[in-house]
C-alpha positions as CSV (number, residue, x, y, z in Angstrom):
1,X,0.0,0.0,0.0
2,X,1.0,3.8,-0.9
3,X,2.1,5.8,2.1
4,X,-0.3,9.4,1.3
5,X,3.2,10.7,-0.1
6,X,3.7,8.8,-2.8
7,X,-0.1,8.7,-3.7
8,X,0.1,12.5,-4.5
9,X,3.1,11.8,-6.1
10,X,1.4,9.1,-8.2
11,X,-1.5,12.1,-8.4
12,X,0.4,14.6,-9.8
13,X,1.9,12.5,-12.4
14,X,-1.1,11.4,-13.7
15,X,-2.7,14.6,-13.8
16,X,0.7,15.8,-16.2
17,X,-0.5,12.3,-18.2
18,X,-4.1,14.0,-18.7
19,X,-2.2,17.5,-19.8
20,X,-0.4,15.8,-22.3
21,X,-3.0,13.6,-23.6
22,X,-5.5,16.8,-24.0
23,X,-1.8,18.5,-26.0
24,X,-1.8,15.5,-28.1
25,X,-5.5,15.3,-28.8
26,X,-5.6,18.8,-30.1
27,X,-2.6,18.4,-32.2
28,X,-4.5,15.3,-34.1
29,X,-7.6,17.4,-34.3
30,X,-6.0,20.3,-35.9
31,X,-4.8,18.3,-38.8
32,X,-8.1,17.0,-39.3
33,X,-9.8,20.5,-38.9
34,X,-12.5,19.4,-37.1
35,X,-13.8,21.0,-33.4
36,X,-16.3,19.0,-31.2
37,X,-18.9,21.6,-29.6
38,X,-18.1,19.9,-25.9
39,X,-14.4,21.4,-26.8
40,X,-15.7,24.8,-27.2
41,X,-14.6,27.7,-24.8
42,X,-17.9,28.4,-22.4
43,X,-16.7,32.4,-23.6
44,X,-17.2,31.9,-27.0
45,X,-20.2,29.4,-27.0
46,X,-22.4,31.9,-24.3
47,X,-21.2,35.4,-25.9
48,X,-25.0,36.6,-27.2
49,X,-28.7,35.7,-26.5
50,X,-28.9,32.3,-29.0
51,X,-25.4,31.2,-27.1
52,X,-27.2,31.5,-23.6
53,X,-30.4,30.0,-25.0
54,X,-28.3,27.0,-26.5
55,X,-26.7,26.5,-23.4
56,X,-29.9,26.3,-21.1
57,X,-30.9,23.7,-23.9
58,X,-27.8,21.7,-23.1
59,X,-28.2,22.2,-19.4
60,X,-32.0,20.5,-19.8
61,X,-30.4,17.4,-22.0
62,X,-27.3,16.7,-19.5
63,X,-30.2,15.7,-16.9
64,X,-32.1,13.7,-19.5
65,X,-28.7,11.6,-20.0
66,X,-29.2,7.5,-19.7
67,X,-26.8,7.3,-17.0
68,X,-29.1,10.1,-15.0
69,X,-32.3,10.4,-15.1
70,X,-32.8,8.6,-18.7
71,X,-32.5,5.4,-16.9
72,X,-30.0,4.8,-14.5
73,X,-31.3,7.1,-11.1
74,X,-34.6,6.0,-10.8
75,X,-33.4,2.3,-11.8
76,X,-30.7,2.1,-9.3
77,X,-32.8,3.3,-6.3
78,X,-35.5,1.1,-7.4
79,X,-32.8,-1.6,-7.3
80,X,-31.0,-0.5,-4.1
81,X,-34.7,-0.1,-2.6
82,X,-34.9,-4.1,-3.3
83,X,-38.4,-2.7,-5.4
84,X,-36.7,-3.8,-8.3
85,X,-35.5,-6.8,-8.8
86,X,-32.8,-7.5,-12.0
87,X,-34.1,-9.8,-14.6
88,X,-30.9,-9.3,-17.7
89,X,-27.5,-9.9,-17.2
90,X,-25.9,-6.4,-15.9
91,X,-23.3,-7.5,-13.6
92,X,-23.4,-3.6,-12.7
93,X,-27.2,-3.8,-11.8
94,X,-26.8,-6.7,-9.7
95,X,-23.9,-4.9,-7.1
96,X,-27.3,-2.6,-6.0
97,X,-29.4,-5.4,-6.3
98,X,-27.2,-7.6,-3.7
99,X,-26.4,-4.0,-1.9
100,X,-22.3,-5.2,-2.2
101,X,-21.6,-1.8,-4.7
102,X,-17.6,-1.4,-5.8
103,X,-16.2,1.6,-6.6
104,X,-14.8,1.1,-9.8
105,X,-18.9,-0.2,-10.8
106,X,-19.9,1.4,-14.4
107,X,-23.4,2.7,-13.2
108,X,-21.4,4.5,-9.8
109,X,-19.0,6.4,-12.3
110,X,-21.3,7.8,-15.1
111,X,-24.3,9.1,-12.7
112,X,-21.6,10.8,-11.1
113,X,-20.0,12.4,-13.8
114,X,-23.6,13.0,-15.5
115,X,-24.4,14.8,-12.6
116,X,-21.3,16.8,-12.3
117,X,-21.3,17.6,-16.2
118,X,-24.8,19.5,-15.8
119,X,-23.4,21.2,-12.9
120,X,-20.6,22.2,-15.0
121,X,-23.2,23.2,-17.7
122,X,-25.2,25.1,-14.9
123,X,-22.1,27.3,-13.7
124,X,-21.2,28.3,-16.8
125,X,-24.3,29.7,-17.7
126,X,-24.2,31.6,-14.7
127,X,-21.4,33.2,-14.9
128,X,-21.8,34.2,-18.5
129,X,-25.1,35.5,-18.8
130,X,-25.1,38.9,-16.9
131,X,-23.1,40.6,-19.7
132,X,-24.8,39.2,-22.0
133,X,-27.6,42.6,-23.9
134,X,-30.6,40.8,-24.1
135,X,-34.4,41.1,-22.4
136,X,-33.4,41.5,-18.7
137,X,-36.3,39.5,-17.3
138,X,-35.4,36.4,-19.7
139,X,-32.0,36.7,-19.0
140,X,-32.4,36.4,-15.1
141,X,-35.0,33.5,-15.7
142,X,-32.4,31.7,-17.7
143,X,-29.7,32.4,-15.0
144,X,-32.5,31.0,-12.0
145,X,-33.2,28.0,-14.3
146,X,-29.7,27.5,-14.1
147,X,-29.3,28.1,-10.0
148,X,-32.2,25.4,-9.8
149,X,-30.9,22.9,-11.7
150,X,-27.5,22.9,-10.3
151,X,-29.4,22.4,-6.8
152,X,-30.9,19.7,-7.9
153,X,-28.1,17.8,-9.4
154,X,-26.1,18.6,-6.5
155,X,-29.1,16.8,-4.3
156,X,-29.5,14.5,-5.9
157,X,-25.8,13.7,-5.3
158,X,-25.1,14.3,-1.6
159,X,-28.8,11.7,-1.3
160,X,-26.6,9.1,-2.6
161,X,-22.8,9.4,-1.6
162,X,-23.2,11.8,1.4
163,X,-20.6,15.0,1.5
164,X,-19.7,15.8,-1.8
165,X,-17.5,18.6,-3.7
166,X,-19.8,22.0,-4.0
167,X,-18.9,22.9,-7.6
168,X,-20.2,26.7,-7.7
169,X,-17.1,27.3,-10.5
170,X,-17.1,26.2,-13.9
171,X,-14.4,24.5,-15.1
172,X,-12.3,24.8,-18.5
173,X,-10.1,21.8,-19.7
174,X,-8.0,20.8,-17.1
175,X,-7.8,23.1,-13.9
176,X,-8.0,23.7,-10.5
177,X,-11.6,23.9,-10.5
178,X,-11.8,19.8,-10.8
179,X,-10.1,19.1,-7.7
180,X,-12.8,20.1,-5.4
181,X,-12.8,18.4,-1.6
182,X,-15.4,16.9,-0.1
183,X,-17.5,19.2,2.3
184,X,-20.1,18.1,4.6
185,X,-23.9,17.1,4.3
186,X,-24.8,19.7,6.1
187,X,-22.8,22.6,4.2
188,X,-24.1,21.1,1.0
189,X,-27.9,21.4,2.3
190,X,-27.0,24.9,3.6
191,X,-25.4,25.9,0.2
192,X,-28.2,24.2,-1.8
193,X,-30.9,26.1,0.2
194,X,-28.8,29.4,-0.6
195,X,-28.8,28.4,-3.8
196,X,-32.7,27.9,-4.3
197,X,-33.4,30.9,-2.5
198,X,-31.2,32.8,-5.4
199,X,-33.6,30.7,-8.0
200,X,-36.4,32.0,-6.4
201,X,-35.7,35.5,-7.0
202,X,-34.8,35.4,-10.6
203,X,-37.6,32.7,-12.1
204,X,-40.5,34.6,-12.7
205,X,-41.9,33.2,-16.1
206,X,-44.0,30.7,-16.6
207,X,-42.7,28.1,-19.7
208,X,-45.1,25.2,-19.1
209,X,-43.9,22.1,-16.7
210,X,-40.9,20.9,-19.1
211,X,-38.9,24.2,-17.5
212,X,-38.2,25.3,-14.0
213,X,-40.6,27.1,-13.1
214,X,-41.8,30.0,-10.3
215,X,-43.8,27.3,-8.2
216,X,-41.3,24.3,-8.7
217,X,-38.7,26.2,-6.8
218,X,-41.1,25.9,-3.9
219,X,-42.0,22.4,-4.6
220,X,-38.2,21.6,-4.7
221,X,-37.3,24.1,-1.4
222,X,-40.2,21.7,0.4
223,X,-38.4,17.8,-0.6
224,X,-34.9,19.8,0.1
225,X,-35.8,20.8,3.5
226,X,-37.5,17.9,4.5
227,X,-34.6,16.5,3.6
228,X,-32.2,18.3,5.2
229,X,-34.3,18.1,8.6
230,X,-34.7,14.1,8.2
231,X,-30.5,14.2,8.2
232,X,-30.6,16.5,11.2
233,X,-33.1,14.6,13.3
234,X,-30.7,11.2,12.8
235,X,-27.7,13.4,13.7
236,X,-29.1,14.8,16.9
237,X,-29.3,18.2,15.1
238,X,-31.9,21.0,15.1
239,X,-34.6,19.7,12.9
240,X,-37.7,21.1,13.5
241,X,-36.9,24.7,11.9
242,X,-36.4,22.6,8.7
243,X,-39.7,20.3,9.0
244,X,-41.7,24.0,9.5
245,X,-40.1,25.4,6.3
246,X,-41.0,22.0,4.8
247,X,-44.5,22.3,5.3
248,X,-44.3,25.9,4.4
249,X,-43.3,25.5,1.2
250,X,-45.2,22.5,0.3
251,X,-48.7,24.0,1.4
252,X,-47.5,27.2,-0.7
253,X,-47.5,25.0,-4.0
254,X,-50.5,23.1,-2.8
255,X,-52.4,26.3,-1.9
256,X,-51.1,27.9,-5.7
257,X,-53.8,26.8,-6.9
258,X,-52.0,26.1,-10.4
259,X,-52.1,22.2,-10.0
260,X,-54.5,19.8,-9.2
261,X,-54.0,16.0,-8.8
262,X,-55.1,13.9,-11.9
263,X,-58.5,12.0,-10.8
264,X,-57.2,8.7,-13.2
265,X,-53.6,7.9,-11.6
266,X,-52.6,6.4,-15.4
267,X,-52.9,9.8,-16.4
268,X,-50.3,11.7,-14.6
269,X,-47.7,9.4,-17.0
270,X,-49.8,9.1,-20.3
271,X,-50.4,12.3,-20.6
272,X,-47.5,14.9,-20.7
273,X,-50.1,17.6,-20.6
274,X,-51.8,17.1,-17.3
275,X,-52.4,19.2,-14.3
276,X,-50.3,17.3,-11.8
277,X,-46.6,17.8,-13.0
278,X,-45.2,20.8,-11.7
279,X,-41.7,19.9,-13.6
280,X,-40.6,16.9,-15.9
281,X,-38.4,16.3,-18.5
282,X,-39.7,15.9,-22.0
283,X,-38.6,13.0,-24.2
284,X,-39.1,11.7,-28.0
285,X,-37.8,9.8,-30.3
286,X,-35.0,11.8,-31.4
287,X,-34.1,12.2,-27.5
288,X,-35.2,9.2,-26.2
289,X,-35.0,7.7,-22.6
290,X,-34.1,3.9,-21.8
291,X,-36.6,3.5,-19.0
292,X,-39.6,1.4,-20.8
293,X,-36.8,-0.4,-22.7
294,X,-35.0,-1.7,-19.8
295,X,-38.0,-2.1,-17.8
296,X,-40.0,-4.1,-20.4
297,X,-39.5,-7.6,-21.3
298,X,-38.5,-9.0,-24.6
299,X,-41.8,-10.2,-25.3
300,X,-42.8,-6.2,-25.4
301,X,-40.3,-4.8,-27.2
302,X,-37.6,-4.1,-24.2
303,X,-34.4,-5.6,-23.0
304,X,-35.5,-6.8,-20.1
305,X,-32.8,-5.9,-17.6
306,X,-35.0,-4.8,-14.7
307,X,-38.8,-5.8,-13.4
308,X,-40.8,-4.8,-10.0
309,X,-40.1,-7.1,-7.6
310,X,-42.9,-9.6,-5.7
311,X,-42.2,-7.6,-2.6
312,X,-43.2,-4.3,-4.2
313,X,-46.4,-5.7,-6.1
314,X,-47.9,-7.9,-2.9
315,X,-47.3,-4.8,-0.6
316,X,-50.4,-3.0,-2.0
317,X,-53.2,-3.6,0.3
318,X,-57.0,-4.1,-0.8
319,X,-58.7,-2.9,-4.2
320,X,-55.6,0.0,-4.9
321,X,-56.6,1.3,-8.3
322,X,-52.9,2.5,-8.6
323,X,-51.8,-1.2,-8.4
324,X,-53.9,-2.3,-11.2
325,X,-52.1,0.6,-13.2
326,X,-48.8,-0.2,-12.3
327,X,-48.7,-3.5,-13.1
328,X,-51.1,-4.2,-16.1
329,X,-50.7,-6.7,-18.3
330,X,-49.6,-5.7,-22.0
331,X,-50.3,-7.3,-25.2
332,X,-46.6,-9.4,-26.5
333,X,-45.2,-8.5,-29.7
334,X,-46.2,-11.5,-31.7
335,X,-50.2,-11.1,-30.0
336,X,-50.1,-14.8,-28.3
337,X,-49.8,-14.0,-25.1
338,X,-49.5,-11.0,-22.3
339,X,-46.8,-9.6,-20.1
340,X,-46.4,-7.1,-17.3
341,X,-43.9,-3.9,-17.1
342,X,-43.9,-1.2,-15.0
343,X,-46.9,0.9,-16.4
344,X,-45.6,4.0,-15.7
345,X,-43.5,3.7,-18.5
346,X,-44.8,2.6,-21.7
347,X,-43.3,3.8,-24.9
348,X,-40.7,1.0,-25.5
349,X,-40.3,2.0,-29.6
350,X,-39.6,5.8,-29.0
351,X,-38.7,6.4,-25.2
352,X,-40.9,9.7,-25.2
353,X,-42.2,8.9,-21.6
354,X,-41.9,12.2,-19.9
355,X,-39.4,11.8,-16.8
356,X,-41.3,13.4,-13.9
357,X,-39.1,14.9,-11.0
358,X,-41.4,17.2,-9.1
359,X,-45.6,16.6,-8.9
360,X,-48.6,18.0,-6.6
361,X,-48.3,14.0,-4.7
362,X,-45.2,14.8,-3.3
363,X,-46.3,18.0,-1.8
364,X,-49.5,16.4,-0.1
365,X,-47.1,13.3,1.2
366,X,-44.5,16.1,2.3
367,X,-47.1,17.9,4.2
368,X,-48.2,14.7,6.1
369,X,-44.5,13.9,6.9
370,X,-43.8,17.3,8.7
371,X,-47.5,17.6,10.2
372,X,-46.5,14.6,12.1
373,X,-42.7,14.9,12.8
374,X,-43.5,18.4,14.1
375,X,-46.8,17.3,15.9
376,X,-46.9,13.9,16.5
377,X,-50.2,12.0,16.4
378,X,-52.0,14.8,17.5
379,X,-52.5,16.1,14.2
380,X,-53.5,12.6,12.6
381,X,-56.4,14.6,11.2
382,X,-54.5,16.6,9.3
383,X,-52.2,14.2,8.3
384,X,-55.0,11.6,7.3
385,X,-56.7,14.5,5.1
386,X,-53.5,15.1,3.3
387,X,-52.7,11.7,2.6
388,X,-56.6,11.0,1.8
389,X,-55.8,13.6,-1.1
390,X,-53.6,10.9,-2.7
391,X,-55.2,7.9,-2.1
392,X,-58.6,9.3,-3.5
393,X,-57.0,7.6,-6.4
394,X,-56.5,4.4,-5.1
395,X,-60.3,3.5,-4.4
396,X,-59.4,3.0,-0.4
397,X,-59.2,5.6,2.3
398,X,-57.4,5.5,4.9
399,X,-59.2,5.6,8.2
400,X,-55.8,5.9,11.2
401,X,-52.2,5.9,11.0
402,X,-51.6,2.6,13.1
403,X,-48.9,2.3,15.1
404,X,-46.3,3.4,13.6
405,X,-47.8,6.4,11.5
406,X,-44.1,7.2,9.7
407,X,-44.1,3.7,8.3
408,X,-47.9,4.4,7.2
409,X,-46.7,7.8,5.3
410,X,-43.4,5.6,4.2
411,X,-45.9,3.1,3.0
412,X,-47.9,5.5,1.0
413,X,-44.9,7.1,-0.7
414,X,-43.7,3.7,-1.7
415,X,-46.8,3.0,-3.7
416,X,-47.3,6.3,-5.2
417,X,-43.9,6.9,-6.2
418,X,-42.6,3.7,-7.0
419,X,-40.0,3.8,-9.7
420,X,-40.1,7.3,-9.9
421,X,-36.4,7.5,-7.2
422,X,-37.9,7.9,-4.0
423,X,-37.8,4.5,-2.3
424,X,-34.2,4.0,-1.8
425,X,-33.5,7.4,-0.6
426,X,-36.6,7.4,2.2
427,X,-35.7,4.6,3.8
428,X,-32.2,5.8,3.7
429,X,-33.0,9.4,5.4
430,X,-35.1,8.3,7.6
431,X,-32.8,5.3,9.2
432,X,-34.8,2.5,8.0
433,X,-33.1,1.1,5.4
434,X,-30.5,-0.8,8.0
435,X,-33.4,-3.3,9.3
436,X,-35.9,-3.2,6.8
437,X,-33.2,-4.4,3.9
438,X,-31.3,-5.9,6.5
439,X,-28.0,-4.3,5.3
440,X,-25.1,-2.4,7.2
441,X,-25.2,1.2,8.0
442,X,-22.3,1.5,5.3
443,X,-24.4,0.2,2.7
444,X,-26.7,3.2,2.9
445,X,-24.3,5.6,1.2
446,X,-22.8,4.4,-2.2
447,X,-18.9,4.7,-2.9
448,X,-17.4,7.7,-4.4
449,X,-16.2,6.6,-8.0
450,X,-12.8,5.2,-8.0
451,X,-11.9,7.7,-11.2
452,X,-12.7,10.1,-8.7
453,X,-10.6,9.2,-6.1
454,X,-7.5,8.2,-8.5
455,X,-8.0,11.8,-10.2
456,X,-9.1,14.4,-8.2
457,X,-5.9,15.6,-5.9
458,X,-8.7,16.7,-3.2
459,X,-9.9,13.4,-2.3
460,X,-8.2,10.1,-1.2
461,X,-8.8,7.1,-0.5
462,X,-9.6,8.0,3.1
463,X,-12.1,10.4,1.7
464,X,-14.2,7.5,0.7
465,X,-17.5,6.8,2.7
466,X,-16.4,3.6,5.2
467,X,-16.7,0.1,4.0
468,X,-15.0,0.8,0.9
């Protein structure tokens, strides 16, 4: 084993190696004459109005990536959650299946770098923009999608590796920038909520649900902070600030009055227009996502690397309308037979499902969650009438919260939002992953990337989250 010497040693010359190699790659691109658009200076690509809209464009397609929120997010938590169950032969898929992840795994490496490429994307278009002469109001818009979205990606990063590197810098070729340390979970949430706050200033038009918009801020401030406060509460820290300004934000969306939850649960995900989706990303067949083709069995058309598992299915308790959704059976290709995928996403030939990240069912959940972690069972009235708004879909009311009412709201969140990335990370925040998957406590964070830790000079191998 290295001695932490000769590690940097061994850093540095790699990171001369990487120099040369981007020396050498030039050289052979000149003589063709040809320049890639990712090798184009952020100053030159983001220099007018078209630049700055171009690069918003790009920041929206770096999320819709299959190794982020194309495929891989939702399918790994769904995997990790033990919801999902593996069915084709990724070797990859079957580390977070069997919760025994390494470092150096495919799936670990590219959601990381996805998510750090559209952070890259974000900060650039922040600090280009102001100069930029063009309508004030759409400039700022552009420059609080871009706050938002590099929140997000950041969040969604810290949920699944813990303390991260807070990138708030762009970074050009090879430079300082990439060697960010690691900070804490809680500096991340605080600089996140900064972050949103500076969102929330600057978005002020309305562009339909495929853009950030003025009232997905909030929705986002309200899973943030419940977040944050679900961290806190494990930690022994101050958490009941965080639940209030959870609840806050999520009865502002609710109480908007610009969304209203779809009365036919199929239709908040066969319809892209519907009144439920406060923010999604749009999909067709020129910019397709792998979700329906990995999800769906060859018989339909898919590849058939990943299925719900028995657990999930049986879980659903009496007539649940949602269930019969989820798991309806399809014609097969060659019309002998019938098969099951997960409903939610259907369009196998074209991947133009819409990917939904924020909708009005996560508010009404989010609002039940901090009602009760800030009042305990004395509000089960409220809660019940918040999660009642959901479950008016499912045919079945619920009548009391049991006796253990966060399991009950855990429960509920599992059934509406399975598949759709919340599982994994509930049970994870709220310390229930350990007995309910029966896993070690170091199992709830994934390992940093290996490439990370053999690249960046900021972070070693005794950066890396234990049991690595």
């Amino acid at each position: 084993m290295y001695h932490s010497n000769q590690k940097e040693i061994m850093k540095k010359l790699l990171y001369i190696a990487k120099i040369a190699l981007v020396f050498f790659l030039f050289g052979c691109e000149s003589n063709l004459n040809v320049q890639p658009v990712a090798s184009i200076d952020a100053n030159e690509a983001i220099k007018d109005a078209n630049g700055l809209n171009s690069a918003l464009n790009g920041l929206y397609n770096d999320f819709q990536s299959d190794s982020y929120y194309g495929r891989d997010l939702f399918i790994l938590n769904e995997l990790s959650a033990n919801d999902g169950k593996r069915t084709g032969t990724s070797l990859d898929y079957q580390q977070f299946e069997n919760h025994s992840i390494l470092s150096d795994n495919a799936n670990i490496e590219s959601l990381w770098s996805s998510a750090f490429g559209a952070i890259n994307t974000a900060n650039n278009i922040i600090e280009r923009a102001t100069p930029i002469e063009m309508d004030e109001a759409t400039k700022e818009n552009i420059i609080g999608e871009a706050y938002f979205l590099r929140t997000l990606a950041h969040f969604d990063m810290v949920k699944l590796y813990g303390g991260i590197p807070y990138k708030s810098k762009s970074t050009q070729g090879v430079s300082d920038e990439i060697n960010a340390a690691r900070i804490s979970v809680e500096e991340t949430y605080n600089l996140m909520l900064a972050d949103l706050l500076v969102a929330k200033e600057k978005v002020t038009i309305e562009k339909g649900n495929f853009f950030v918009n003025p009232v997905a801020i909030d929705a986002l401030l309200a899973r943030v902070e419940l977040y944050y406060a679900s961290y806190l509460l494990q930690m022994g820290g101050d958490s009941e600030v965080h639940f209030q300004k959870a609840l806050t934000y999520a009865e502002a969306v609710i109480s908007s009055g610009k969304y209203e939850l779809e009365p036919a649960f199929g239709d908040v995900f066969t319809t892209k227009e519907n009144t439920e989706v406060i923010f999604q990303l749009n999909y067709s067949a020129q910019d397709r996502n792998r979700m329906s083709y990995y999800l769906s069995p060859i018989s339909l058309g898919g590849r058939g690397e990943v299925t719900f598992s028995t657990s999930l299915k049986n879980s659903y308790k009496g007539n649940d309308l949602r269930s019969d959704f989820i798991f309806q059976d399809f014609p097969t290709l060659d019309g002998s037979a019938t098969s099951k995928r997960v409903a939610k996403y259907q369009d196998t030939a074209n991947g133009a499902d819409a990917i939904i990240i924020l909708r009005l069912a996560d508010m009404y959940l989010i609002k039940a969650e901090a009602h009760f972690m800030l009042e305990g069972i004395a509000e089960q009235d409220k809660i019940l009438e918040a999660i009642n708004e959901v479950r008016s879909r499912s045919n079945d009311p619920l009548v009391n919260l049991g006796s253990d009412p966060l399991k009950t709201i855990l429960d509920e969140r599992r059934w509406e939002f399975c598949f759709e990335g919340h599982r994994w990370t509930d049970l994870v925040r709220t310390g229930r992953a350990t007995n309910l998957l029966g896993i070690s406590k170091n199992a709830t964070l994934y390992p940093l990337p290996l490439k990370e830790i053999q690249t960046n000079t900021n972070i070693n191998q005794e950066d890396q989250n234990p049991g690595y």
